[in-house]
C-alpha positions in Angstrom: 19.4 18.9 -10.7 15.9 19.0 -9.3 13.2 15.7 -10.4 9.5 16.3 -9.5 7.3 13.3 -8.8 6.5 13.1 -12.8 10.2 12.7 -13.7 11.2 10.2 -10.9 7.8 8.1 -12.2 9.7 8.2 -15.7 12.9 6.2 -14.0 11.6 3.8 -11.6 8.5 1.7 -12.0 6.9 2.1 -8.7 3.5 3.6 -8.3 1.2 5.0 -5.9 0.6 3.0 -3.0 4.6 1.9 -3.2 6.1 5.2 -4.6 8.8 6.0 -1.5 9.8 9.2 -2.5 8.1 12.6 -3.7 11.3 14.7 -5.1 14.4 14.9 -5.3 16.0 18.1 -4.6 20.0 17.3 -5.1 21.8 14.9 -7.5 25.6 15.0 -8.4 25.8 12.0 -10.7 28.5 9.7 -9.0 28.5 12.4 -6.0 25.4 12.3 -3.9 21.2 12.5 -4.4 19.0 13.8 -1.8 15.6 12.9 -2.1 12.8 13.7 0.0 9.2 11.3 1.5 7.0 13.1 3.3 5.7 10.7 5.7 1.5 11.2 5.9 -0.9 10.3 8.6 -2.9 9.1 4.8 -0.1 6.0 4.6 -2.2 3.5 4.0 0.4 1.3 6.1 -0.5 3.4 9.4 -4.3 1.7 9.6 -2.3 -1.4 10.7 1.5 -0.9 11.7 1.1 -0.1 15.4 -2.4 1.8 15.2 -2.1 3.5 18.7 1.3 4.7 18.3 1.7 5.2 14.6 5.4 5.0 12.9 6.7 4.5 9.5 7.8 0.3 8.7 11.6 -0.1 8.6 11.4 -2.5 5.3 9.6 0.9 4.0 12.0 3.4 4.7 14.8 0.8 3.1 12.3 1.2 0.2 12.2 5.0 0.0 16.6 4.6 0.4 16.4 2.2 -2.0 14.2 3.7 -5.0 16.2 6.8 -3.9 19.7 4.8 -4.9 18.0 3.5 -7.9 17.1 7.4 -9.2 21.3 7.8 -8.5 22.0 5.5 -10.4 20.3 6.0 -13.6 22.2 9.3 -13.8 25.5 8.1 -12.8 25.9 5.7 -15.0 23.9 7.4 -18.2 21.2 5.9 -18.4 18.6 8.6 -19.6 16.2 7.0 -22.2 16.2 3.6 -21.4 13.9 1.7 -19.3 15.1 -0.5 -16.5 13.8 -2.8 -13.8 15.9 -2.7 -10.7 16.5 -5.5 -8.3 17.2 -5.3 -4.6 20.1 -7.7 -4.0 21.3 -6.8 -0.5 21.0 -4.5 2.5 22.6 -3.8 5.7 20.4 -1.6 7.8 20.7 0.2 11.1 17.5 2.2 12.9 17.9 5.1 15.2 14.7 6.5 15.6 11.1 6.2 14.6 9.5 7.8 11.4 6.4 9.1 12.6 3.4 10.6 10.2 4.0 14.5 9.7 7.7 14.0 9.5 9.7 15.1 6.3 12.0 12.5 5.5 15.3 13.3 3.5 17.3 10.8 2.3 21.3 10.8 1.3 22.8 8.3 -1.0 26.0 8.1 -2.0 28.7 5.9 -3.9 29.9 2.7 -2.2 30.6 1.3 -5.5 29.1 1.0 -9.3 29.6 -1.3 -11.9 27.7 -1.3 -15.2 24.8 -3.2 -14.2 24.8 -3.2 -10.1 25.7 -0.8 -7.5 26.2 -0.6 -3.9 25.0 2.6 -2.2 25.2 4.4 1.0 21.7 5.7 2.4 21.1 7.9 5.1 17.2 8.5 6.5 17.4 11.9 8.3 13.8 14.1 9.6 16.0 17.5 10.1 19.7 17.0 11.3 18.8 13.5 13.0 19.7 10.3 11.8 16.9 8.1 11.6 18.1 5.2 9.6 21.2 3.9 7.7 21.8 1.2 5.0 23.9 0.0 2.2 22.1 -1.2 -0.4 23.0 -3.0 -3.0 21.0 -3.8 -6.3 20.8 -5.1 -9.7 19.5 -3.7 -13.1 18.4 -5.4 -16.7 16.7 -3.4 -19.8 13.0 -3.9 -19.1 11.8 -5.2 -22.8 9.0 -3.4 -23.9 
């Protein structure tokens, strides 16, 4: 299954400027997702965050795993239709490498463990075969009254 920005807008609540991800281009419910950020020079975040030697924020790219997760588990557990608000309730995070602006970063999450109103996912930040970041994220969920 392929989501377009339009259909991951319909699932998480985010928004341009704090959007993370722009597609997602592989997701086995309760198997893996793979989404994709690509990572522009137009961030508003690179005007300030080390102007003379631009690179993505960490806290950011735990933000792009994280909405990422969140997209996972909406499918995994069945939860087409309804409308959720998602809270980050822990993370464990390792950094390889630098994100830089031009870079095309695809991000891997898969199962740690889900129960029917939490999860705890494994996240992989990759830009081609190398890993740039790792976490395991966990994260809550409630019905978001309308």
């Amino acid at each position: 299954m392929r989501l377009e920005i339009a259909d991951i807008q319909k699932i998480i609540p985010h928004r341009f400027p704090f959007l993370m991800i722009d597609r997602v281009i592989e997701c086995r419910p309760n198997e893996k997702l793979v989404a994709l950020k690509n990572v522009s020079i137009n961030e508003q975040y690179f005007l300030g965050h080390f102007p003379n030697e631009q690179i993505m924020p960490g806290v950011l790219i735990i933000e792009a795993m994280a909405q990422a997760g969140c997209v996972y588990f909406y499918y995994s557990k069945n939860l087409q239709g309804k409308n959720l608000v998602y809270y980050l309730a822990k993370t464990q995070a390792r950094f390889h490498h630098p994100v830089m602006p031009g870079d095309q970063l695809i991000i891997e999450v898969s199962t740690v463990k889900l129960l029917p109103k939490a999860g705890f996912v494994a996240c992989k930040a990759l830009v081609g075969e190398k890993l740039m970041a790792e976490a395991e994220i966990g994260f809550g969920i409630k019905e978001a009254h309308q």
